[in-house]
Each structure stands twice: as C-alpha cells, then as structure tokens.
C-alpha positions in Angstrom: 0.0 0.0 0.0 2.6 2.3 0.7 4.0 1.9 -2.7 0.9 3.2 -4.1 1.0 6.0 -1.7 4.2 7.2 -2.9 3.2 6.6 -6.7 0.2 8.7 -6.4 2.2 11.3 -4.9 5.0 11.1 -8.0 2.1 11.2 -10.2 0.3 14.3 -8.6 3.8 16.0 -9.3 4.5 15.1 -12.8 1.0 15.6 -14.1 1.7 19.6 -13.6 1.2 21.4 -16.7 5.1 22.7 -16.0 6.3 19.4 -15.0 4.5 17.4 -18.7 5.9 19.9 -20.6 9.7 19.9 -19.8 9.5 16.1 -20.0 8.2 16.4 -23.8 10.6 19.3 -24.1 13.2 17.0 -22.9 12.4 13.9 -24.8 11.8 15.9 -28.0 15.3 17.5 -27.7 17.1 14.3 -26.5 15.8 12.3 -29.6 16.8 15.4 -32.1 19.8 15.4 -30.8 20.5 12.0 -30.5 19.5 11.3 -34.1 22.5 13.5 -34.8 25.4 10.8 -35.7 28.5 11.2 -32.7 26.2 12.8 -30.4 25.3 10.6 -27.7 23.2 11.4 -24.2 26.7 12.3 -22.8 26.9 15.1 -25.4 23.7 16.2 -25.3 23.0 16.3 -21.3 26.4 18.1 -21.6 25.7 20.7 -24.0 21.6 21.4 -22.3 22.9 21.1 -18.7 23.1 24.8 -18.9 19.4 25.2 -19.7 18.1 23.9 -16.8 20.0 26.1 -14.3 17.1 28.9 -13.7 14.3 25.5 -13.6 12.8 24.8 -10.1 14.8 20.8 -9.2 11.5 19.1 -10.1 11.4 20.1 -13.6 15.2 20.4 -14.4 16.1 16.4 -13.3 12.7 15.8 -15.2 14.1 17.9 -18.4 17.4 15.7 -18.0 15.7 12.1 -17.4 13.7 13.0 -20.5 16.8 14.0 -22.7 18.9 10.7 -21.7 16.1 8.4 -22.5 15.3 10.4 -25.5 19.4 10.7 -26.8 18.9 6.7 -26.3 16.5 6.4 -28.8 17.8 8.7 -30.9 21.2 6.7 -30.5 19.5 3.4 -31.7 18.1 5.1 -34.7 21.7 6.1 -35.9 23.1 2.9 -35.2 20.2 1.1 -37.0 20.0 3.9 -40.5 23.1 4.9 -40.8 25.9 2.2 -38.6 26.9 5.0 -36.2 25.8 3.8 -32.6 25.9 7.1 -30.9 26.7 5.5 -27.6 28.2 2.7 -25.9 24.9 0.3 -25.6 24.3 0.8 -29.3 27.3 -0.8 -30.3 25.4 -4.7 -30.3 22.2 -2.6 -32.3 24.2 -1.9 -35.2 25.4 -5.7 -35.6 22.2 -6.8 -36.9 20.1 -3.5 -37.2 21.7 -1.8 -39.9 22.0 -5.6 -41.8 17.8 -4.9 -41.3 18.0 -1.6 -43.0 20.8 -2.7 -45.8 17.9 -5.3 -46.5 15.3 -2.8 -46.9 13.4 -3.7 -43.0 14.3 -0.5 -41.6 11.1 -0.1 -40.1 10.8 -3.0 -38.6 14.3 -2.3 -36.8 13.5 0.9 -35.5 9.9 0.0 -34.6 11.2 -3.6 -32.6 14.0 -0.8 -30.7 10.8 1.2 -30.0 8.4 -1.0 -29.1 10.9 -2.9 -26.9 12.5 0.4 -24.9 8.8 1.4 -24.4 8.1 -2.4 -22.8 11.4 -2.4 -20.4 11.6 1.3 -19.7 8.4 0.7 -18.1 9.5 -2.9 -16.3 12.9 -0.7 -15.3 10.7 2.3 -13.9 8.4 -0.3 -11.8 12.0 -2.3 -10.6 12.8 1.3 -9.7 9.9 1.9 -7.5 9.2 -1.6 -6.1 12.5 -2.3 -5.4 14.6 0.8 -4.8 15.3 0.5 -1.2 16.1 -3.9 -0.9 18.0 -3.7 -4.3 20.0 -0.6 -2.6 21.2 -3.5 -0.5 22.3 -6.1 -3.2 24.5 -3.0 -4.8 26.1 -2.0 -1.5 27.3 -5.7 -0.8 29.7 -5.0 -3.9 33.0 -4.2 -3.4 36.1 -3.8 -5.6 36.9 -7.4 -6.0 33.2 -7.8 -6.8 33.0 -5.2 -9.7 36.6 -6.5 -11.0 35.2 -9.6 -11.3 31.6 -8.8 -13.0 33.8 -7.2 -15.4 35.7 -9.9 -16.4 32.6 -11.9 -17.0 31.9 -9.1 -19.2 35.1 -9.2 -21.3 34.3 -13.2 -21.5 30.9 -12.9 -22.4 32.3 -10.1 -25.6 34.7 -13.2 -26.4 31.6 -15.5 -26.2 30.0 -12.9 -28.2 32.2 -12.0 -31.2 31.7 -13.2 -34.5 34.4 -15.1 -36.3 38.2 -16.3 -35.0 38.4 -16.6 -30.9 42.2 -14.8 -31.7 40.5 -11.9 -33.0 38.3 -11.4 -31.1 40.5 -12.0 -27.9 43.1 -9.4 -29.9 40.8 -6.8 -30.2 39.9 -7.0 -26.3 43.2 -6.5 -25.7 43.6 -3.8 -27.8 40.7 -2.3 -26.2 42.1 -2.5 -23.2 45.5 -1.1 -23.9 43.8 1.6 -25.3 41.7 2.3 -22.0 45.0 2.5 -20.2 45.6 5.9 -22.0 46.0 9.2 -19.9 46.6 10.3 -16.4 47.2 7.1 -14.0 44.5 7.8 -11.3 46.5 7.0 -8.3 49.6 8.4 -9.1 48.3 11.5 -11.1 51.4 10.4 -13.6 50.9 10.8 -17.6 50.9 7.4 -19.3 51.2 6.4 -23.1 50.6 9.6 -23.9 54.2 10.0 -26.3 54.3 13.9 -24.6 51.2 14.6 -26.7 48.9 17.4 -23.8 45.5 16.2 -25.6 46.3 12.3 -24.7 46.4 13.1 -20.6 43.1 13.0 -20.3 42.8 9.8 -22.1 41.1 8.5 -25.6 37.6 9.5 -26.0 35.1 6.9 -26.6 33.0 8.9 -29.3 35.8 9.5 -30.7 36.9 5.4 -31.2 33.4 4.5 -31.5 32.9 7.2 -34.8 36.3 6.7 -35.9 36.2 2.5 -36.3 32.1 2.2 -36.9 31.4 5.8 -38.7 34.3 6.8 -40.7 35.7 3.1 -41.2 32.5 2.2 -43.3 32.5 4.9 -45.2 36.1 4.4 -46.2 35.3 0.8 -47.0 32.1 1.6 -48.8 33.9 4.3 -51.1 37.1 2.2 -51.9 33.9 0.1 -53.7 33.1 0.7 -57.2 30.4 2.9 -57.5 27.9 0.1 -58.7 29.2 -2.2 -55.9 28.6 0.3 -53.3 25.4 -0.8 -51.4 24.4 0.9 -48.0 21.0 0.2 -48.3 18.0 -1.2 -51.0 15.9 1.2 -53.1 12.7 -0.3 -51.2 11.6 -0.3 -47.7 9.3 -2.9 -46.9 6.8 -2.5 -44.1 7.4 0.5 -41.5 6.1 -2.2 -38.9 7.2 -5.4 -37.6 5.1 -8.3 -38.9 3.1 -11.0 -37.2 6.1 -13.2 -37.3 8.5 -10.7 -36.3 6.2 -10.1 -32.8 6.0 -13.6 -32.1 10.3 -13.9 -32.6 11.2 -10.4 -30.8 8.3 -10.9 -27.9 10.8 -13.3 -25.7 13.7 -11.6 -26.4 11.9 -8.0 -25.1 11.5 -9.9 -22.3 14.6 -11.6 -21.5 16.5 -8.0 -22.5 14.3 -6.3 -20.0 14.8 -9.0 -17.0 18.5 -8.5 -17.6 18.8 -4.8 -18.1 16.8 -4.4 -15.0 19.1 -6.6 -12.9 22.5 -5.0 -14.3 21.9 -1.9 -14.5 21.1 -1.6 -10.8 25.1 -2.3 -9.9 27.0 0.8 -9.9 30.4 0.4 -12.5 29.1 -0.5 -15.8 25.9 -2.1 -15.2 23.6 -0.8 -18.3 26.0 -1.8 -20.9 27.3 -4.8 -19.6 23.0 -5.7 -19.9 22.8 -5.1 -23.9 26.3 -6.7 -24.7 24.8 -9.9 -22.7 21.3 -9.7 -23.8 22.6 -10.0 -27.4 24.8 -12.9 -25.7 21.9 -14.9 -25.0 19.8 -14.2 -27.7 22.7 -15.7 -29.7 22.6 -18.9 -27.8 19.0 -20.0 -28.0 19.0 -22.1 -31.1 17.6 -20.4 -34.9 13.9 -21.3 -35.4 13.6 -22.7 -39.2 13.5 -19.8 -41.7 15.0 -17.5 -39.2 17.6 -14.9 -40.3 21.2 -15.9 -38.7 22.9 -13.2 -36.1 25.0 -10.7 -38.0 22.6 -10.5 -41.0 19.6 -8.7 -39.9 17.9 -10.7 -36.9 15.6 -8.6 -35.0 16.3 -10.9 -31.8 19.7 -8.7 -32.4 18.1 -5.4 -32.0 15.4 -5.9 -29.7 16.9 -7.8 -27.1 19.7 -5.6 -26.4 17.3 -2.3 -27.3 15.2 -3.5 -24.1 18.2 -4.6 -21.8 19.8 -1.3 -22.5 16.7 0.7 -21.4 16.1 -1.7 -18.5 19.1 -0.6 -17.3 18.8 3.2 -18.0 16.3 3.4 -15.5 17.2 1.0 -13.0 20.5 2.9 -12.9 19.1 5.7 -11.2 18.7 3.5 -8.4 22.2 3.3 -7.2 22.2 7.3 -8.1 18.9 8.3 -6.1 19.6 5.5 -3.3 23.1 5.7 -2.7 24.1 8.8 -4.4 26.8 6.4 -6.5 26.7 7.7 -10.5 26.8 4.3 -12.3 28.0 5.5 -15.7 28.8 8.9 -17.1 24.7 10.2 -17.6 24.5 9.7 -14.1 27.5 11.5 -13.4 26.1 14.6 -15.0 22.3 14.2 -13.5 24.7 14.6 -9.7 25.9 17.4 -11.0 22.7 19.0 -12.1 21.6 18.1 -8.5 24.4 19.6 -6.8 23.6 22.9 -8.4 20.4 22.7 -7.1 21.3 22.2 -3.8 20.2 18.5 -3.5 22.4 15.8 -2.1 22.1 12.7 -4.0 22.3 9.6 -1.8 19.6 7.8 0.6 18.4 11.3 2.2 16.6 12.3 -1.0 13.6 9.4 -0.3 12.8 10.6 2.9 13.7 14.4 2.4 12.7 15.3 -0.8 9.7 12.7 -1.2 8.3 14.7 -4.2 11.6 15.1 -6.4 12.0 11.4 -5.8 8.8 10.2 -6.5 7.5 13.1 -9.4 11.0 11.8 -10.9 10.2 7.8 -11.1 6.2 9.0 -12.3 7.9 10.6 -14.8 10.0 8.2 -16.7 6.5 5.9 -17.1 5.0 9.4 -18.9 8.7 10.4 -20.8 8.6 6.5 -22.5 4.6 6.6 -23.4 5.9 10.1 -24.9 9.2 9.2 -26.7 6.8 6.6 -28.3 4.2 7.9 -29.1 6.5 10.7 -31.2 8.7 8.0 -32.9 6.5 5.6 -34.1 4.9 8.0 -36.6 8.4 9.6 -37.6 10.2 6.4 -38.3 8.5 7.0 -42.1 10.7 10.0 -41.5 13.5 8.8 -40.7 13.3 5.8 -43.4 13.3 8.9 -45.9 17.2 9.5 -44.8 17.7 6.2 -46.9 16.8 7.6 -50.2 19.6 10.2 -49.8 22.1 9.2 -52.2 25.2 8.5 -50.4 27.3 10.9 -52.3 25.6 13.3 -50.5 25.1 10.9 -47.6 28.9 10.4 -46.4 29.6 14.1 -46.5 27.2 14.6 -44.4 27.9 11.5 -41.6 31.3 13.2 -41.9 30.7 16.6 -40.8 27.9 15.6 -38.0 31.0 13.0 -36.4 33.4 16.1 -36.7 30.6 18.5 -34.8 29.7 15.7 -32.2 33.0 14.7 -31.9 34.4 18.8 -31.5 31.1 19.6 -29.0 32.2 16.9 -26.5 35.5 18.3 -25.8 36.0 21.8 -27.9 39.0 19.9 -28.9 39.8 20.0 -32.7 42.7 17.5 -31.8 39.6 15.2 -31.5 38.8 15.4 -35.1 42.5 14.1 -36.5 42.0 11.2 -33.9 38.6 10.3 -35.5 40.4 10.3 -38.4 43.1 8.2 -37.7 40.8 5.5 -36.3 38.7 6.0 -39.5 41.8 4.3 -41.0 42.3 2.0 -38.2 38.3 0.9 -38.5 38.8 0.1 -42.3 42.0 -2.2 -41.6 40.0 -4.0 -39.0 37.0 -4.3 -41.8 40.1 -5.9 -44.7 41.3 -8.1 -41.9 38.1 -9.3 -40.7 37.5 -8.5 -37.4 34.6 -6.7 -34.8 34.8 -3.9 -33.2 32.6 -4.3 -30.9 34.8 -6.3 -28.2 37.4 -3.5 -28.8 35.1 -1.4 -27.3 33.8 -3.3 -24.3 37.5 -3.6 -23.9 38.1 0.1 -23.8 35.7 1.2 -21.7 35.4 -1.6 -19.0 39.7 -1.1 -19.1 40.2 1.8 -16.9 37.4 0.9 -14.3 38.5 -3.0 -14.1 42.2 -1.6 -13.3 40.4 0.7 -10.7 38.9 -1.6 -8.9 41.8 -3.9 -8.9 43.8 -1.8 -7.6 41.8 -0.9 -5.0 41.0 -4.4 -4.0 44.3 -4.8 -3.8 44.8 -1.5 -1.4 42.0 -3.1 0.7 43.1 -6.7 1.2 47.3 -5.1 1.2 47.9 -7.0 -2.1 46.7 -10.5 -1.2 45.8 -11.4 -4.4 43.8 -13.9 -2.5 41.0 -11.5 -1.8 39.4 -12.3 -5.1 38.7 -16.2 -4.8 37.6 -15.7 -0.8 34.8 -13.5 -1.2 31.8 -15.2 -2.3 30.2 -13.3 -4.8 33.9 -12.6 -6.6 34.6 -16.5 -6.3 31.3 -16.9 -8.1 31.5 -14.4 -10.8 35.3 -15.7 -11.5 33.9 -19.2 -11.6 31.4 -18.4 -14.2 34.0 -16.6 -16.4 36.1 -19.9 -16.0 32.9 -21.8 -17.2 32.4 -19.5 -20.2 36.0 -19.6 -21.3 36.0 -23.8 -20.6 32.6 -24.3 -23.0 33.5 -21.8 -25.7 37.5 -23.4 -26.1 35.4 -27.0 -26.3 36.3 -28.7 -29.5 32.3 -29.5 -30.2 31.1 -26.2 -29.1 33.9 -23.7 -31.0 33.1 -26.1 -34.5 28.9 -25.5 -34.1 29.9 -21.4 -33.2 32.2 -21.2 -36.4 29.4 -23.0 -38.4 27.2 -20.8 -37.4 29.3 -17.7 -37.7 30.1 -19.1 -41.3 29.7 -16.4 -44.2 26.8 -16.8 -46.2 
C-alpha cells in the first residue's frame, strides 16, 4: 500500500502542466539530438545542462531524465539507419540492425528498438519503484573485487559474443584495453602512453573510437567500392512495422533483455551496458527457429533484445544514483551534478527528504517513454526517408555531424585528427576481418577494471587472494572460467564457427 501512496504522490507532481511539458521538451530534444550521428546522451546532457539552471529541481532532473532516455533512442536510430551507434549500448544494435535496414526492413528495426525500450523502460521504472530500497542493499554488498570480477565476466561474455576467430576477437579486447590504459594514471596523477602529446592526458575519447572505427571506417570501406558495388542500403523499404512473425520472434527476447537490463543496471560500474552486450549474448545462444535470419545478418532478436536490456538498465541505474548517491555510468554523473547545483544531495536522504523530487521523478519516466513513443512511431516514415539520400551526398554529411559531435564533447579539434586516424584503423580492421565491438567493451570496462583492482588490492594489502575468498567474486570468476572452458570446447567452437560461417 505504501507503494501506491508514494506513486500517487510522484504522479500528482508530474502531471503539472510545468512538469509534462519539460518532460516532452526534454524527450523531443534528446531524440533530435541523438538522431545526430556522434552525439550521444553524454553530449547532449552536456551541452543542455546549462538550460536547466534557472528551472525549479522538479522540472530540471525531469528535463534531464527526459533528454537521456530520448538521446537513447535517438542513438539506436543512428546505429540502426546509418551504422553509427551514438553510444556505448548501441554498439550490439548496429550488428544486426543496420543488416535490417541494408535489406530494406528498416522499419521493422527501428519499430522492434521502439516498441521494446517502451516495454522495459516501463519494467525498469516499476524495478525502480518496487524495489529501490532492498535492491540498494544487493548494490552496497559490492566491493572492488566484486565489480573487477563482474567485469571480467563481461570481457568473456564479448569473447563468447564475437563473431568469427576466438584470436581476434581475444586481440581486439586487448587492444581495447591497452587503449583504455591511455591518460593520467589515477592514483599516481602520472601521464601514461601519452608519447608527450597534452590532448592524450586525459585519455582516448570513446565517441571519438566509436565514430572513428564504426562511422568513418565504413565509409572508407564503402567508397574504396566501385560505385555500382557500393550498397548501403535497398531502393525499397518494406513494411514500417514489424510483422506478425517478427512479434512472435522479438516478444521473448523483449522480455529476457528487459529481465537483464533491469538486474544489471542496478550495480554501480558499468551495469547498463554490460545488460545489452549480454542480452545480445543470450539471444545468440537459443537455437535459430527454421526460416530465421542468422545473427549478424539482420535478426531482430539482435536489436530488440539488447534495445530492451539497454533501457532496463537506463532506469534502473538511477537506483544506485537516487539511493546511494553512486553515479553508475557517465549520464549519471552529469544528473549529480545537475543536483548539486540545485542544492540537493544525491544519496539515501533524497527518499525521505525530498519525497516529491523522488517520487514526481520515477512518475515521470513511465510518462517520458509513453511520450518518446508515441512521437517515434509515426516519424520512423521519416526517418526511413534518410535512406533515399544518395550516399554521395550521404557520407559528407555523416562526416561533418562526427566532426561536430566529436568537437562539441571536448572543444578539442585534436579530437577530429583522432577520429580520423581510427577511420583508418576501422577500415584495416573491416580488410582483416574483425569486430569492433569487443574492442570497445574492452576500452571502456579497461580503466574501471584496473580501478577496482587496484583498489581491492589496497584493501586486502595486495593479497591477491581477496578475489577467490569472497563469495560473490569467487562466483563471478567461476562463471568466467565456465564461459572460457565451454567456448574453447572442441564441439562447441566447430557449431559457433558454423554458425558464424559467411553466407
């Protein structure tokens, strides 16, 4: 009863003729934004922070929640149209989403992303509410060795994942990693493969990689094609909407991505990516039905699984943010920030202090998704019209959209030549056969996995021990082992190169 107590009170703040409209202001501006190739909900809560300074707290973190969810969507739609993923968690949409759109089912890809953040977003805001306070708990029994070890599952699970040779794959992790190790060393404040370069101390941006191997990379590669050979997508779009059979193949995976997304994205470190990269994971290991498209070519298991798990765990990340006043991933870190200036103090006081920021906040993520999709479905006719640009006019224009979002994160025009250079990098990786996509786990889960090593290693005074003697470590390391043990299995790695086999 309580629960509906404090729900009625959320939604007697956010249905205020103030409160509805900065929540469509923000999800209108988040998806226009975030339709914008290289500008993810970093960027873009970045750059509209500033806007909500003279807004009462209520309204500015519901302006904010509204732009992240909305930048999200809009991410998914770049990743799916054009094979830009605009942030992290739309790296796994653009495996088998843009394959959709090269094969003219567009629509279908961007409605199944839709449909399916609409579904979890609403699952993630009711974990959020139901379960704020006991989940609180789970989250706080993490510690270093705990987090280092989740994130070792997740570099497995990218192996696991991966497409092709286990080498590569394994290479490009490592590579990712090595990468990630870039910049200032955190505990020693020391400059570290940086060559003496000032603009490499504070590290590698991960727009800029992410535009650089998936955005610029393709292009190269599609324009060192003949002309006639150069196919980014078919004349014809069939269908802007899923069809009956599509439903009855996406339904479980909606709900599998949301049951996921909402468990991982509670745990502070990495929670709401980890969700999509192993949603897509698991879709991958439930057996083809007859007729069904393989992974990698345009299976909409691919995009709506991880669509879901990714927006599961966009809300239920706010959890470790509103409860414990922990930012789980860099959104988060802004949305403390954005509290701070308003004189709130994010952490377990705001439930019992501020009951009507916490509760008119949680009301109104259920009305900011019934918003974001009630304003894409129509426009994905819209956005389908991007395909019949031809892409001599097409490129030029990804390219100078990379090189804004890229500049507006930093004001760094160093940023640009780096894009640039991995533009190269991305094409190599296309001629030599390999993904991406673990590179990119690799890089960002790099710098917090040597975080919290090190710092489980401060704790326990470098008894490496510490890591197999807690339970919940011991666990997680033991189901890394078993990952690693059934991939390398003779049987299993010949049915995953089968099935990985090139049409």
């Amino acid at each position: 009863m309580e629960l509906f107590e404090h729900l009625a009170l959320g939604f007697g703040v956010a249905f205020t003729f103030q409160n509805l409209l900065y929540a469509l202001v923000g999800c209108l501006l988040g998806t226009l934004i975030g339709v914008l190739p290289g500008v993810g909900p970093v960027a873009t809560i970045a750059m509209l922070l500033p806007a909500t300074y003279g807004l009462p707290p209520v309204a500015a973190l519901i302006m904010l929640a509204g732009i992240y969810y909305g930048a999200q969507y809009g991410g998914s739609t770049t990743a799916i149209l054009v094979n830009l993923p605009g942030e992290s968690s739309s790296v796994v949409t653009v495996i088998d989403g843009h394959q959709m759109a090269k094969k003219g089912r567009a629509g279908p890809a961007l409605a199944a992303a839709g449909l399916g953040s609409f579904f979890a977003g609403c699952v993630g805001t009711l974990v959020l509410a139901a379960f704020a306070p006991p989940l609180t708990e789970v989250a706080l029994s993490f510690g270093p060795a705990e987090y280092f070890s989740l994130m070792i599952v997740g570099l497995i699970g990218a192996v696991v994942l991966a497409s092709g040779s286990l080498l590569k794959a394994l290479a490009m992790i490592v590579l990712g990693l090595l990468l990630g190790l870039v910049g200032t060393d955190v505990n020693s404040g020391v400059a570290r493969f940086s060559f003496d370069i000032p603009e490499l101390t504070d590290g590698i941006s991960f727009v800029v990689i992410a535009m650089g191997v998936f955005g610029y990379g393709e292009i190269i590669h599609n324009l060192s094609q003949p002309e006639d050979e150069r196919q980014v997508f078919t004349d014809k779009v069939h269908g802007l909407m899923p069809t009956k059979e599509d439903f009855k193949r996406m339904t479980p995976a909606v709900l599998r991505g949301t049951a996921l997304g909402s468990a991982l994205g509670i745990l502070p470190g990495g929670g709401a990516l980890l969700s999509a990269f192993a949603a897509y994971t698991i879709e991958k290991k439930i057996k083809l039905k007859p007729g069904e498209v393989p992974f990698g070519k345009g299976n909409i298991r691919g995009v709506a699984g991880p669509e879901s798990a990714n927006n599961a765990g966009a809300q239920t990340s706010f959890i470790p943010l509103l409860t414990l006043g922990i930012p789980p991933n860099a959104v988060m870190a802004l949305m403390v920030g954005a509290m701070t200036i308003h004189n709130i103090q994010p952490g377990p006081q705001v439930m019992t202090s501020n009951p009507e920021l916490f509760w008119g906040l949680i009301a109104s993520m259920w009305i900011g998704n019934l918003m974001l999709i009630v304003l894409n479905l129509p426009l994905i006719g819209m956005w389908i019209k991007l395909l019949s640009v031809p892409y001599r006019w097409l490129f030029p224009a990804i390219v100078l959209f990379c090189a804004i979002g890229v500049y507006s994160t930093n004001n760094n025009s160093f940023d640009i030549w780096m894009v640039a250079m991995f533009g190269v990098i991305g094409y190599v990786f296309i001629k030599l056969g390999c993904e991406p996509a673990p590179l990119l786990l690799g890089f960002i889960l790099g710098p917090m996995m040597e975080e919290y090593l090190r710092r489980a290693l401060l704790i326990s005074r470098g008894d490496w021990s510490v890591f197999a003697t807690r339970p919940i470590s011991a666990s997680l390391l033991a189901v890394a082992a078993l990952l690693l043990i059934i991939v390398l299995l003779p049987s299993i790695k010949k049915k995953r190169e089968e099935a990985f086999v090139e049409e």
